[in-house]
Residue frames as qw, qx, qy, qz and C-alpha x, y, z in Angstrom:
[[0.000, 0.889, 0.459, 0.000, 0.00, 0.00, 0.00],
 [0.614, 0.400, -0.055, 0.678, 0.93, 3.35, -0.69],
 [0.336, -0.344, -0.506, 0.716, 1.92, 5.91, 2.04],
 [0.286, -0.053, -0.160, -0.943, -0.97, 8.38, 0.18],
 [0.632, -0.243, -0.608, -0.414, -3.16, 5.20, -0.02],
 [0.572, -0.132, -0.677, 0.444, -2.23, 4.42, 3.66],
 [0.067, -0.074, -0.306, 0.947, -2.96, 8.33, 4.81],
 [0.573, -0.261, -0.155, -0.761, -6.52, 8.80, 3.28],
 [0.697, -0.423, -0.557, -0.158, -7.52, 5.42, 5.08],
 [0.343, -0.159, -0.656, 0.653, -6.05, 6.48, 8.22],
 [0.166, 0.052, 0.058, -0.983, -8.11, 9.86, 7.83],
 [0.543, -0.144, -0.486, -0.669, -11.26, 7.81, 6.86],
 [0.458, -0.184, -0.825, 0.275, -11.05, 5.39, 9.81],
 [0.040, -0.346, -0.633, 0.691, -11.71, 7.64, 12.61],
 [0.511, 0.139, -0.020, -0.848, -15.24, 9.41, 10.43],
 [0.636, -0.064, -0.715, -0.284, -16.27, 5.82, 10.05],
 [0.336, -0.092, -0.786, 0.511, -15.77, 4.97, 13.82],
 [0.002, -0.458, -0.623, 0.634, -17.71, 8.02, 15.09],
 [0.245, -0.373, -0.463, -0.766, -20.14, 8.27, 12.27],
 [0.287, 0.071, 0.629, -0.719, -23.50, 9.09, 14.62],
 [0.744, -0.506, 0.297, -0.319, -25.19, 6.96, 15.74],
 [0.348, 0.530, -0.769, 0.078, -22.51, 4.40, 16.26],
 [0.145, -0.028, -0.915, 0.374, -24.39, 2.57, 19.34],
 [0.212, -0.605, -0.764, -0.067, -27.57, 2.19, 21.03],
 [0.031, -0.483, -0.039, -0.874, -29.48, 5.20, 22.29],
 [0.383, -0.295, -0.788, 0.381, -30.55, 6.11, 25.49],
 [0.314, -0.519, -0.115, -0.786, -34.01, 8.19, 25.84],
 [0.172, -0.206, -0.659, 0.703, -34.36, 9.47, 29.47],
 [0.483, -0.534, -0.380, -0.580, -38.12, 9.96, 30.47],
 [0.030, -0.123, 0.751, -0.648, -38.15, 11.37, 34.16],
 [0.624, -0.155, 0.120, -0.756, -41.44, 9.47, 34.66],
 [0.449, -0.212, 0.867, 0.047, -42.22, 6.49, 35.28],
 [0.141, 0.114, 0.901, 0.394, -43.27, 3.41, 33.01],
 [0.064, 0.574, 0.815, -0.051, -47.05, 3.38, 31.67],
 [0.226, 0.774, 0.419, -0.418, -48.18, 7.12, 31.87],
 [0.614, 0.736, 0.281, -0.050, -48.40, 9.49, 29.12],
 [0.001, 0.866, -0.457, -0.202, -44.69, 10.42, 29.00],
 [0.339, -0.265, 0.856, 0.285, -43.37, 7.13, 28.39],
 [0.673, 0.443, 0.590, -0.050, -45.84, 6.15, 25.92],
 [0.458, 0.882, -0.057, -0.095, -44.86, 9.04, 23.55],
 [0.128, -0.795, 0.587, 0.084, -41.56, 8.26, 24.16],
 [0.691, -0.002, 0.716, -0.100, -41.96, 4.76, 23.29],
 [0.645, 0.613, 0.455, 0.045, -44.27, 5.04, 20.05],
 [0.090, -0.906, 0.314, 0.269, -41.58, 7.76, 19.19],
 [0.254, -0.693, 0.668, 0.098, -38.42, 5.52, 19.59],
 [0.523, -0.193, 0.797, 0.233, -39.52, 3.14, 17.66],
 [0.694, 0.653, 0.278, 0.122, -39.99, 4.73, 14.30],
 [0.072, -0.923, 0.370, 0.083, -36.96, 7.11, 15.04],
 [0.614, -0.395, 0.648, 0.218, -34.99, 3.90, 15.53],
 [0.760, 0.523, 0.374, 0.096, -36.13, 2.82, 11.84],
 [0.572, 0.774, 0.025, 0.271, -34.24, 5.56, 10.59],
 [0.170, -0.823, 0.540, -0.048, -31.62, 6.20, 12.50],
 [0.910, 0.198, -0.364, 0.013, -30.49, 2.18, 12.30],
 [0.004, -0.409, 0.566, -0.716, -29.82, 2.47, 15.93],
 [0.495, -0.627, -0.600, -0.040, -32.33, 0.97, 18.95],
 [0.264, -0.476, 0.247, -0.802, -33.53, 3.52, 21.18],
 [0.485, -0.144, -0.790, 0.346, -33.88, 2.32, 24.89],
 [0.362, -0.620, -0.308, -0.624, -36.36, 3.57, 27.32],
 [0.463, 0.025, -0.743, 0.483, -34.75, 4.36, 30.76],
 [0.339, -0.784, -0.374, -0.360, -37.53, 5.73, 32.92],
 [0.395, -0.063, -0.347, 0.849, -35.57, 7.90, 35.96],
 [0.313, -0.748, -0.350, -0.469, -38.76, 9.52, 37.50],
 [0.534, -0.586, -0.505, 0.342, -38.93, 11.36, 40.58],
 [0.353, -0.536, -0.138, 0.754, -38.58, 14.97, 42.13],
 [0.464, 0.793, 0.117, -0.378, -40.82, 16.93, 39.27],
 [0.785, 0.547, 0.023, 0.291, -38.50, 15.25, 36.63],
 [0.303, -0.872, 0.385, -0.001, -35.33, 16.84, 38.40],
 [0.481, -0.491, 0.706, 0.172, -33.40, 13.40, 38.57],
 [0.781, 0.153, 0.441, 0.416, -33.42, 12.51, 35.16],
 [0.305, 0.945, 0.029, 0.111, -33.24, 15.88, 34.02],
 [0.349, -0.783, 0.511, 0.058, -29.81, 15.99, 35.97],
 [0.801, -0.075, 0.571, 0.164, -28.76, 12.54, 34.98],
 [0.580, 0.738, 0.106, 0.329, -29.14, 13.71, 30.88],
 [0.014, -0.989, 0.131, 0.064, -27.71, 17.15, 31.82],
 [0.290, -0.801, 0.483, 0.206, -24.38, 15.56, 32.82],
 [0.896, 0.206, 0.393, -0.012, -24.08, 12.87, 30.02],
 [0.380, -0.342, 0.441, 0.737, -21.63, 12.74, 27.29],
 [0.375, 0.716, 0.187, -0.558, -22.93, 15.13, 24.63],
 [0.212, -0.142, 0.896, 0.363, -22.30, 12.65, 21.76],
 [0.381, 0.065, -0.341, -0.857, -25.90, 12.38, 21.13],
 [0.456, -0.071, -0.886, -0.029, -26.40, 9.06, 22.43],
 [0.223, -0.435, -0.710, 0.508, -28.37, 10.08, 25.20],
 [0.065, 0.132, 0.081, 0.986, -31.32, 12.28, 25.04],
 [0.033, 0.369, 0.785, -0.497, -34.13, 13.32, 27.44],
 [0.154, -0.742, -0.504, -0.414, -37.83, 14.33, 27.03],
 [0.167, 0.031, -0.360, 0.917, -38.02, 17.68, 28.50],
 [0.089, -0.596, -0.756, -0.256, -41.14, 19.19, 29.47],
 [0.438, -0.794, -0.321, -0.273, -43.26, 21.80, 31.22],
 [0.663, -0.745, 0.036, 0.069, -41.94, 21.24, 34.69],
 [0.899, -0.079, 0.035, 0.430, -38.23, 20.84, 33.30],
 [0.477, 0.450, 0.311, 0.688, -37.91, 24.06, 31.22],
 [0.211, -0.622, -0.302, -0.691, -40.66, 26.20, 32.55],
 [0.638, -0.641, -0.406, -0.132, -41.68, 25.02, 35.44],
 [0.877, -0.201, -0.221, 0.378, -38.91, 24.05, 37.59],
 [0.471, 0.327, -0.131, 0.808, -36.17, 26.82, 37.27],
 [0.253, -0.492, 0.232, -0.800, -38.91, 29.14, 39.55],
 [0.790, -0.429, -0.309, -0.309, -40.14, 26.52, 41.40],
 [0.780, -0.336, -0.067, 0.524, -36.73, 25.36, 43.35],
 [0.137, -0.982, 0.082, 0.101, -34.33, 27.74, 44.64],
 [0.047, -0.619, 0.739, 0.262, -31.87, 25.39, 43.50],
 [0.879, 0.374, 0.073, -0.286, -31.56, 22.73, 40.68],
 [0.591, -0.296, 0.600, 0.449, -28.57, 20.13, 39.85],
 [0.446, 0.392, 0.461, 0.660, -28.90, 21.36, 36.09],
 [0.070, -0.553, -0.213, 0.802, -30.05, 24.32, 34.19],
 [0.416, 0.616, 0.596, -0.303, -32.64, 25.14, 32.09],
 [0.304, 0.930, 0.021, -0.204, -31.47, 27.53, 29.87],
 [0.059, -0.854, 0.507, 0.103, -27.86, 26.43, 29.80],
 [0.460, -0.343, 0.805, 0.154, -27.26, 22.92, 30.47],
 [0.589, 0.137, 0.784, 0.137, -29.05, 21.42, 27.07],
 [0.034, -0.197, 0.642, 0.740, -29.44, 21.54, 23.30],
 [0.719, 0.239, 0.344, -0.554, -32.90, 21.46, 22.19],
 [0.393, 0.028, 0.843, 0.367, -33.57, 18.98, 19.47],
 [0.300, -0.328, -0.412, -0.796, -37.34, 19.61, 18.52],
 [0.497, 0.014, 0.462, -0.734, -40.77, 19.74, 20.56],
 [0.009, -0.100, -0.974, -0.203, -43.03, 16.34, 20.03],
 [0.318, -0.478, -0.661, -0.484, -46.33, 16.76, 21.23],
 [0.007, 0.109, -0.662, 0.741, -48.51, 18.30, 24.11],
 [0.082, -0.545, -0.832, 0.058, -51.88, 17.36, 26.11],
 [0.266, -0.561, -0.142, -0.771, -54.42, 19.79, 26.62],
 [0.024, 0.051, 0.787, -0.614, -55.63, 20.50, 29.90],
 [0.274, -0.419, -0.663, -0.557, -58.94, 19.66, 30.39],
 [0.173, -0.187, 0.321, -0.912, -61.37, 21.40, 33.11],
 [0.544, -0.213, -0.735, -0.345, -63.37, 18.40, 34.56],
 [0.366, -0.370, 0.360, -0.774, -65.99, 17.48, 37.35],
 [0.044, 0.192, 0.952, -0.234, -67.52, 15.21, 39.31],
 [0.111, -0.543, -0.521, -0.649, -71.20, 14.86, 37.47],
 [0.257, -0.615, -0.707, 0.235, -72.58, 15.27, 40.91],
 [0.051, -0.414, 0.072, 0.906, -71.54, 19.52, 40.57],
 [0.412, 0.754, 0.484, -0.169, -74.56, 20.99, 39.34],
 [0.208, 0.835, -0.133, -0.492, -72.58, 22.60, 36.18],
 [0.777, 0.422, 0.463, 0.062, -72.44, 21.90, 32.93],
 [0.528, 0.676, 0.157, 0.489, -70.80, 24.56, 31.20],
 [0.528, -0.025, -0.413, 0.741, -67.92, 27.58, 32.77],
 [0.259, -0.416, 0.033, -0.871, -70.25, 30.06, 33.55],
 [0.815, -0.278, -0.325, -0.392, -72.01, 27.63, 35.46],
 [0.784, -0.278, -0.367, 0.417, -69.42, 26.17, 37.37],
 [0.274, 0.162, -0.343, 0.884, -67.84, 29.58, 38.39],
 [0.663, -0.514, -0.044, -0.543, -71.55, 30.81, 39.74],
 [0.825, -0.508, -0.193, -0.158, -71.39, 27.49, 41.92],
 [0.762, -0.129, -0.389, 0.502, -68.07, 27.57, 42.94],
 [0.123, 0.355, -0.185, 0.908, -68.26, 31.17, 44.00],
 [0.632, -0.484, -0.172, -0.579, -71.57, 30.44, 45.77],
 [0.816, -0.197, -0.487, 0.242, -69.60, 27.51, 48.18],
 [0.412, -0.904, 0.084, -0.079, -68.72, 29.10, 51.81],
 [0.618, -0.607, 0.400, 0.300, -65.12, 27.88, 51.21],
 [0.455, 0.531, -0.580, -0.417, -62.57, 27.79, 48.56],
 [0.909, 0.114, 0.073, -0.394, -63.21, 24.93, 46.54],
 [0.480, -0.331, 0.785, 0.209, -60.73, 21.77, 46.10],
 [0.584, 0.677, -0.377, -0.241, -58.97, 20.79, 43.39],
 [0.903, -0.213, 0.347, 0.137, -56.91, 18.12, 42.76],
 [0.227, 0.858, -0.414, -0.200, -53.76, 17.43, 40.99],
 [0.897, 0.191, -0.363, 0.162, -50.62, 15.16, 40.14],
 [0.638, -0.267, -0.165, 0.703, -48.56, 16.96, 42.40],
 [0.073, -0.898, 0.058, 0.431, -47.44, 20.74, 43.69],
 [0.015, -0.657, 0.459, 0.598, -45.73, 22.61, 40.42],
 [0.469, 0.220, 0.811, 0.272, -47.34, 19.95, 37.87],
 [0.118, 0.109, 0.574, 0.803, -48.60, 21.22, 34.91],
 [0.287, -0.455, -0.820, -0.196, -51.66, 20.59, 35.92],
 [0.486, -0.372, -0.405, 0.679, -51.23, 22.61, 39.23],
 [0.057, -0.266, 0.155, 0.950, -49.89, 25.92, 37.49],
 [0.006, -0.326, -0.850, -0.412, -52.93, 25.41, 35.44],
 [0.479, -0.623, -0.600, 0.152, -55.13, 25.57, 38.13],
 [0.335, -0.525, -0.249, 0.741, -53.39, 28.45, 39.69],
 [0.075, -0.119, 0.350, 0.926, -53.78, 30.38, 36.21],
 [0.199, -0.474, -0.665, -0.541, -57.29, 29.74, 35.94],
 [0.359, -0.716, -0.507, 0.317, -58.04, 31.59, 39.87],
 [0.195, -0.445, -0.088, 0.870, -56.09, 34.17, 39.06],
 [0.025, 0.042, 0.568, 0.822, -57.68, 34.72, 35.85],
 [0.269, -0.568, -0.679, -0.379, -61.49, 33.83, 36.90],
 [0.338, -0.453, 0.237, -0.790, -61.15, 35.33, 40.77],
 [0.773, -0.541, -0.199, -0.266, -62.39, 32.49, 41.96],
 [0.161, -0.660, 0.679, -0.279, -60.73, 31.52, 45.24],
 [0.918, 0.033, -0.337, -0.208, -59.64, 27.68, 45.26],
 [0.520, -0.658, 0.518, -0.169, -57.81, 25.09, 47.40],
 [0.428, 0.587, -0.682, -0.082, -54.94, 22.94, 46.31],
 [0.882, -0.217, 0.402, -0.113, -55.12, 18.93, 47.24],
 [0.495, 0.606, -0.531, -0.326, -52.10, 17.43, 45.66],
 [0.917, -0.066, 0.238, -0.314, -51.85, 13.98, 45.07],
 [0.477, -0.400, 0.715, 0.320, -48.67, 11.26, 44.10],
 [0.164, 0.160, 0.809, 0.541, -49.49, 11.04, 40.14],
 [0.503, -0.017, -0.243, -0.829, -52.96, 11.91, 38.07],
 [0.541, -0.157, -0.767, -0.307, -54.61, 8.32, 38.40],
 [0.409, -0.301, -0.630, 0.588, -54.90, 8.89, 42.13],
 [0.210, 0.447, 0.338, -0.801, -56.75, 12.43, 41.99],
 [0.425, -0.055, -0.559, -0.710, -58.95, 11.44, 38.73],
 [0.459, -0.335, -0.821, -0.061, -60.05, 8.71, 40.77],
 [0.191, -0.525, -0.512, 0.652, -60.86, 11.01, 43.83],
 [0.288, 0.152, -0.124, -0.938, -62.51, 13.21, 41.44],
 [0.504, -0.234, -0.632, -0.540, -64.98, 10.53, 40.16],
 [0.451, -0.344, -0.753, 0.334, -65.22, 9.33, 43.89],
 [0.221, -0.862, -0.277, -0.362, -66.41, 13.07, 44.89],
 [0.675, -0.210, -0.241, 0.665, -63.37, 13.41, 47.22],
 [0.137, -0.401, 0.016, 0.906, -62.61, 16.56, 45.34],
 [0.522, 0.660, 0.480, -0.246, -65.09, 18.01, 43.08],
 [0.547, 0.813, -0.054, -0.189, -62.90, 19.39, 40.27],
 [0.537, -0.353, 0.472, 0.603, -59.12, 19.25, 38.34],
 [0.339, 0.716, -0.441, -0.423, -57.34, 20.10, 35.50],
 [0.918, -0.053, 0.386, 0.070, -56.98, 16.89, 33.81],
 [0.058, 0.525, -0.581, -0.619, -54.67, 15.96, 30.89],
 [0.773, 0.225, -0.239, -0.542, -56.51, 14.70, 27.66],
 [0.510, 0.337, -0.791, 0.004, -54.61, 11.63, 27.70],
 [0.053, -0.087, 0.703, -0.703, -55.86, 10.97, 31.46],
 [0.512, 0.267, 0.181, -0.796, -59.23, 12.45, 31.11],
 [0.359, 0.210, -0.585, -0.696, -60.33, 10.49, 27.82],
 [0.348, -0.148, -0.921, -0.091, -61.37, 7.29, 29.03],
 [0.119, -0.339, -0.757, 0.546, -63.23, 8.56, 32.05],
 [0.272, 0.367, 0.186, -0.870, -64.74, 11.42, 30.90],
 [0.612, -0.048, -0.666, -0.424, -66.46, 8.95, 27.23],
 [0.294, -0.168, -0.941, 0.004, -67.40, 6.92, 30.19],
 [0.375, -0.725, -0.281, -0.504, -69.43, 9.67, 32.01],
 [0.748, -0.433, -0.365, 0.346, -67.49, 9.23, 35.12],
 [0.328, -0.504, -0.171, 0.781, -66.58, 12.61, 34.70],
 [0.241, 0.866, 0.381, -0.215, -67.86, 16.05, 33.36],
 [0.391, 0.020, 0.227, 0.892, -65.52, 18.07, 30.66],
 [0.016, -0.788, -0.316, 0.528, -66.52, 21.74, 31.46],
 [0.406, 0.872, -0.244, -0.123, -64.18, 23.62, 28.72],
 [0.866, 0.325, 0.022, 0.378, -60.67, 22.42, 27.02],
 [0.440, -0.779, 0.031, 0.445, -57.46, 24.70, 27.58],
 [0.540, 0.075, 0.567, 0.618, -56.55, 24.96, 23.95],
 [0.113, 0.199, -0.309, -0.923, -56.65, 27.70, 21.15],
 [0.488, 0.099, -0.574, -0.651, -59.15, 25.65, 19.22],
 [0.916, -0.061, 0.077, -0.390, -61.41, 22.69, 19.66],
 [0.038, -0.390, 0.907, 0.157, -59.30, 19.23, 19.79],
 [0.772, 0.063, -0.376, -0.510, -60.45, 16.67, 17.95],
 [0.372, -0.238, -0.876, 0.192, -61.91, 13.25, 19.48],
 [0.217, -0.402, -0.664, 0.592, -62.99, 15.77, 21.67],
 [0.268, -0.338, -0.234, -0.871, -65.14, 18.74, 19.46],
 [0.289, -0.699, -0.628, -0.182, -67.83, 18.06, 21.79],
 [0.549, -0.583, -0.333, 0.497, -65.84, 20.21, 24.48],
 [0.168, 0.943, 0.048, 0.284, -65.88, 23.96, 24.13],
 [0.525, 0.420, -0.210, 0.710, -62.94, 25.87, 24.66],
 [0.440, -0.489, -0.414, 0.629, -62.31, 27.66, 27.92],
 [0.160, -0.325, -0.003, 0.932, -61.71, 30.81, 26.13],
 [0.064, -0.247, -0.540, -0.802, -64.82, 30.51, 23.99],
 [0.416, -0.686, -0.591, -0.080, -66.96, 30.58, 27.10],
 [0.218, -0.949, -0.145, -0.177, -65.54, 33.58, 27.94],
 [0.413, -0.666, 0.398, 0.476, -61.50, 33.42, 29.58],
 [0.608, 0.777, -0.159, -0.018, -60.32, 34.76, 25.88],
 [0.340, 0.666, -0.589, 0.305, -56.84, 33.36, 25.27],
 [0.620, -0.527, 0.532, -0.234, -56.73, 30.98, 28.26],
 [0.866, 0.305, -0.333, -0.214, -54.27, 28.04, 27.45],
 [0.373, -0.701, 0.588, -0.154, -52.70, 25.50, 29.24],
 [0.945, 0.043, -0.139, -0.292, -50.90, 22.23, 28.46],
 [0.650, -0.558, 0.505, 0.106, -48.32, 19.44, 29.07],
 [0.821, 0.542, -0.121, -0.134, -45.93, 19.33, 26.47],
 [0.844, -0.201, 0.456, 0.198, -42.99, 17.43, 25.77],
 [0.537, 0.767, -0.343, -0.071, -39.68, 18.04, 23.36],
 [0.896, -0.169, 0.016, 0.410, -36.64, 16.41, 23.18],
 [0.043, 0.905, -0.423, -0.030, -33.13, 17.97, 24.46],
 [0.926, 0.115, -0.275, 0.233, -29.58, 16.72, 24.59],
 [0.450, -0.726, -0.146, 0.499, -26.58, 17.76, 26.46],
 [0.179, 0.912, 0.135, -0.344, -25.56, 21.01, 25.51],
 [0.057, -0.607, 0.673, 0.418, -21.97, 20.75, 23.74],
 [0.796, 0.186, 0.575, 0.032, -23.60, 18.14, 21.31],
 [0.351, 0.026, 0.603, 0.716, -22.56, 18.57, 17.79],
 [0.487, 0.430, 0.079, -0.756, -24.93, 20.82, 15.85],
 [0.451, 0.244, -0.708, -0.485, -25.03, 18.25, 13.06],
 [0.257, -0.068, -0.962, 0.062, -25.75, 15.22, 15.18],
 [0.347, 0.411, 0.496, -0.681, -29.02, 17.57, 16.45],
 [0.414, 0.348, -0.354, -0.763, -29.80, 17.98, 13.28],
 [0.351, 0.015, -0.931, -0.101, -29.62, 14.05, 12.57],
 [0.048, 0.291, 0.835, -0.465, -31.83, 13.67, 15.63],
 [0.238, 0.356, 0.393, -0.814, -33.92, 16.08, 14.93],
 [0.348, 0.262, -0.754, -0.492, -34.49, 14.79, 11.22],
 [0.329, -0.145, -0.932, -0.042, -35.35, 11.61, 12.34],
 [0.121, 0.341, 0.755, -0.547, -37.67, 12.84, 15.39],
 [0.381, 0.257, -0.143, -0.876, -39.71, 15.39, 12.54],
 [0.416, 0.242, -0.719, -0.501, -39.99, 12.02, 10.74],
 [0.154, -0.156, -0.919, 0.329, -41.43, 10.00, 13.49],
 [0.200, 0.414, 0.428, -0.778, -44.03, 12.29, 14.34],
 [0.434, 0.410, -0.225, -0.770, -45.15, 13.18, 10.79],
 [0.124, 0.206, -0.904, -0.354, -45.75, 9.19, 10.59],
 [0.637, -0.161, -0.552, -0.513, -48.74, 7.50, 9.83],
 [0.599, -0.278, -0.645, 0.385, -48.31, 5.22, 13.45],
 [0.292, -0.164, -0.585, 0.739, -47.25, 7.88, 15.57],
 [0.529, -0.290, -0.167, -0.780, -50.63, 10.37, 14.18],
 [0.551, -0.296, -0.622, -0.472, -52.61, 7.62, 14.68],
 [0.616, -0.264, -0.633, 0.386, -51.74, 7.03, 18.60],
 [0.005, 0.117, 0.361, -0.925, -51.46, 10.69, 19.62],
 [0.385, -0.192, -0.312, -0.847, -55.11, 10.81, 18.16],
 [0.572, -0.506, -0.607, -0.219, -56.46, 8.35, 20.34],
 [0.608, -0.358, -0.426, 0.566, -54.47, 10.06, 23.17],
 [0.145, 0.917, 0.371, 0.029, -55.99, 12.95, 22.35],
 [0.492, -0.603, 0.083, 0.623, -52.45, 14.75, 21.86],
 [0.365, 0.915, 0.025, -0.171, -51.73, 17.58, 19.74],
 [0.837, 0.089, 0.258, 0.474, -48.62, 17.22, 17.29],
 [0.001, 0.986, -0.134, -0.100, -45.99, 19.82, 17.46],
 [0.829, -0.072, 0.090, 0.547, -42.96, 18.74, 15.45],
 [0.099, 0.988, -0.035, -0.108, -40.41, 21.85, 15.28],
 [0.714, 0.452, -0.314, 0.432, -37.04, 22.51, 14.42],
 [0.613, -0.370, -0.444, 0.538, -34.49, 23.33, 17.45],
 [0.008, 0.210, -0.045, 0.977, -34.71, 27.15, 17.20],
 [0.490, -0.373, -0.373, -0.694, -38.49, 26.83, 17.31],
 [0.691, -0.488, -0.524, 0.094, -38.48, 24.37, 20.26],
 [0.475, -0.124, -0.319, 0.811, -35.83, 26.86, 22.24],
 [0.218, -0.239, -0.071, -0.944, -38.16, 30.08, 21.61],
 [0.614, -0.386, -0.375, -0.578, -41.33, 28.03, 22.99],
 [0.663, -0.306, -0.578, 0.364, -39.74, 26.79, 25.69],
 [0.317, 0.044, -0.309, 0.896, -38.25, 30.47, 26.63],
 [0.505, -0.464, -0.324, -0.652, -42.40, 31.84, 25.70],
 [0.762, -0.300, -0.564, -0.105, -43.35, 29.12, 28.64],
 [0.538, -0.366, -0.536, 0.538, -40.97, 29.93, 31.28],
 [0.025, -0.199, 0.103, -0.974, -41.90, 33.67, 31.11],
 [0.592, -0.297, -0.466, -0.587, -45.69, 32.52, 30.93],
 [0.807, -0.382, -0.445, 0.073, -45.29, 29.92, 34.23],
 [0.486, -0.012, -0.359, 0.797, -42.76, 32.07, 36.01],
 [0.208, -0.391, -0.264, -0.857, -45.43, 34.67, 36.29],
 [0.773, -0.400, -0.389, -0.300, -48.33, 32.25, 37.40],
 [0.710, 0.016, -0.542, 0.448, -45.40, 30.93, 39.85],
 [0.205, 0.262, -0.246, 0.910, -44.58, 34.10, 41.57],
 [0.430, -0.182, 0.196, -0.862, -48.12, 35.41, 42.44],
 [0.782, -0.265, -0.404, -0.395, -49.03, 32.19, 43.59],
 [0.097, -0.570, 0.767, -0.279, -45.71, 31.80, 45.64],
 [0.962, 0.096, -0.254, -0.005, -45.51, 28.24, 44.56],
 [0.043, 0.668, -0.738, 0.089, -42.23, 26.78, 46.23],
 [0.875, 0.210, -0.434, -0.043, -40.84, 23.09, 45.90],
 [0.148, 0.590, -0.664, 0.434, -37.99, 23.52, 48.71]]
C-alpha cells in the first residue's frame, strides 16, 4: 500500500468509527413506566430507531418533578447518544419553582425539537350541578369555602394550570395534591374533590365513560376526538391556554449536526402515519419543530409559568 493510499484510510477510519449513531441510544423519560410520557416516548423511539439504524432504549428515571433525570441527561456525554424528554416542569416550570436545581434550564441542554402536548382539560364530578364555565364559576363562588382541586402533584402542569385559571377567573380555590394523576382522577370521580385540571390523555377514558364532566378544554381551538368540548376561552377566559408538552433535548456541547440528525429523524417519526394515529387516540396535539423553534417556545413558557409561579408563591424547597 501506498503511504498516500495508507494516509486517506487512516483519515477515513476515525469518520467511520464516530459516524453518529454508532451505538444504542438512550431516551431518558423522568417518569415512570405506563403514563403518558413514556408512551410518547416509546411510540416515538420506535420509528426514530427505523431511521436512525440504531435501537432507542427507554430508561424511565422519574422522581422529584422530573429533576433526577433531568440531571442525569444534563451531565451525560454530549455525543448524542443520550437524550431526554423535557417538558413543562423541566424548562418552565422548575427553574422558579426550586431555589436550586442540579442542572439548568437555559444552559445545560441543546434542544432537538418539541413532540407533542396534552391539553388541559377542566373536569368534574357529574354530581356539581354545572355543565358549562359560567355555570361552574356561579357554583363555585356560591360555596362558603374555597373549593378543592386536585392534581398530580405541587408545580405539575396541571397545578400551574389551576393556579392560572383563579387568578384569571377570581375564583378563590384550594390545592389537594396527590402522588401522580390516576390517584386524583379517581378522587374526582369518587367526589373526594369536586374538580381538576386533567390531561386529555388521562381524562379520555373517564370522561367517554361519564365518570366525569368536561366543562371547557385549555386549547386555542377545539381538539379533535374531543369537538364536543368547548374551549375555555370561547366561554368567555379569551386566550386561556394550558398544556403538558414534551420536546426532546440533549446535552448542551452536542454537535450541531448530530441535532440535526436527531432532529431529522424525530420530525420524521411524528409526521408518521403510526405515531398520528396514537397521539389521536391520546388525544395529543402534534408539534414537530425545528431546534430554534423548540428553544423560543420553551423560553415563551418559562416567562408565561414564572409569572403564574410568583403570584401564587408556589415553592418546591
Amino acid at each position: 500500500m501506498s503511504r498516500r493510499a495508507f494516509t486517506v484510510l487512516g483519515l477515513a477510519l476515525p469518520l467511520a468509527a464516530f459516524a453518529f449513531p454508532n451505538q444504542t441510544i438512550e431516551w431518558v423519560v423522568p417518569y415512570a413506566a405506563g403514563g403518558g410520557s413514556d408512551v410518547v416516548a416509546r411510540v416515538i423511539a420506535a420509528e426514530m430507531s427505523k431511521t436512525l439504524g440504531q435501537q432507542i432504549i427507554i430508561n424511565n428515571k422519574p422522581g422529584a418533578a422530573t429533576n433526577i433525570g433531568a440531571d442525569y441527561a444534563a451531565k451525560a456525554k454530549a455525543d448524542g447518544h443520550v437524550v431526554l424528554t423535557a417538558d413543562t416542569a423541566t424548562l418552565a416550570a422548575n427553574p422558579f419553582l426550586y431555589s436550586k436545581l442540579g442542572y439548568n434550564a437555559e444552559k445545560d441542554f441543546a434542544p432537538v425539537g418539541l413532540m407533542a402536548r396534552f391539553p388541559m382539560i377542566l373536569v368534574v364530578n357529574p354530581q356539581v350541578p354545572a355543565k358549562d364555565l359560567k355555570e361552574f364559576i356561579a357554583w363555585a363562588k356560591a360555596q362558603p369555602n374555597p373549593v378543592n382541586y386536585g392534581t398530580p402533584g405541587a408545580g405539575s402542569p396541571h397545578h400551574l394550570a389551576t393556579e392560572l385559571f383563579s387568578q384569571v377567573s377570581g375564583l378563590k380555590l384550594s390545592h389537594v395534591p396527590y402522588r401522580g394523576a390516576a390517584p386524583a382522577v379517581q378522587d374526582v370521580i369518587g367526589g373526594q374533590v369536586p374538580f381538576m385540571f386533567v390531561d386529555s390523555a388521562t381524562g379520555a377514558p373517564h370522561i367517554t365513560a361519564g365518570k366525569l364532566r368536561a366543562i371547557g378544554i385549555a386549547s386555542a381551538a377545539r381538539v379533535k376526538n374531543f369537538d364536543a368540548i368547548p374551549t375555555l376561552s370561547e366561554q368567555g377566559i379569551k386566550g386561556f391556554e394550558a398544556y403538558a408538552w414534551q420536546g426532546m433535548v440533549v446535552p448542551v456541547k452536542t454537535p450541531q449536526d448530530i441535532v440535526n440528525t436527531l432532529n431529522k429523524a424525530l420530525v420524521k417519526a411524528i409526521e408518521s402515519d403510526t405515531v398520528k394515529a396514537r397521539f389521536q387516540t391520546l388525544g395529543l396535539e402534534a408539534i414537530p419543530s425545528t431546534p430554534q423553534q423548540m428553544a423560543d417556545y420553551a423560553k415563551a413558557e418559562r416567562e408565561k409559568w414564572g409569572k403564574v409561579i410568583r403570584a401564587s408563591g408556589i415553592t418546591l424547597d
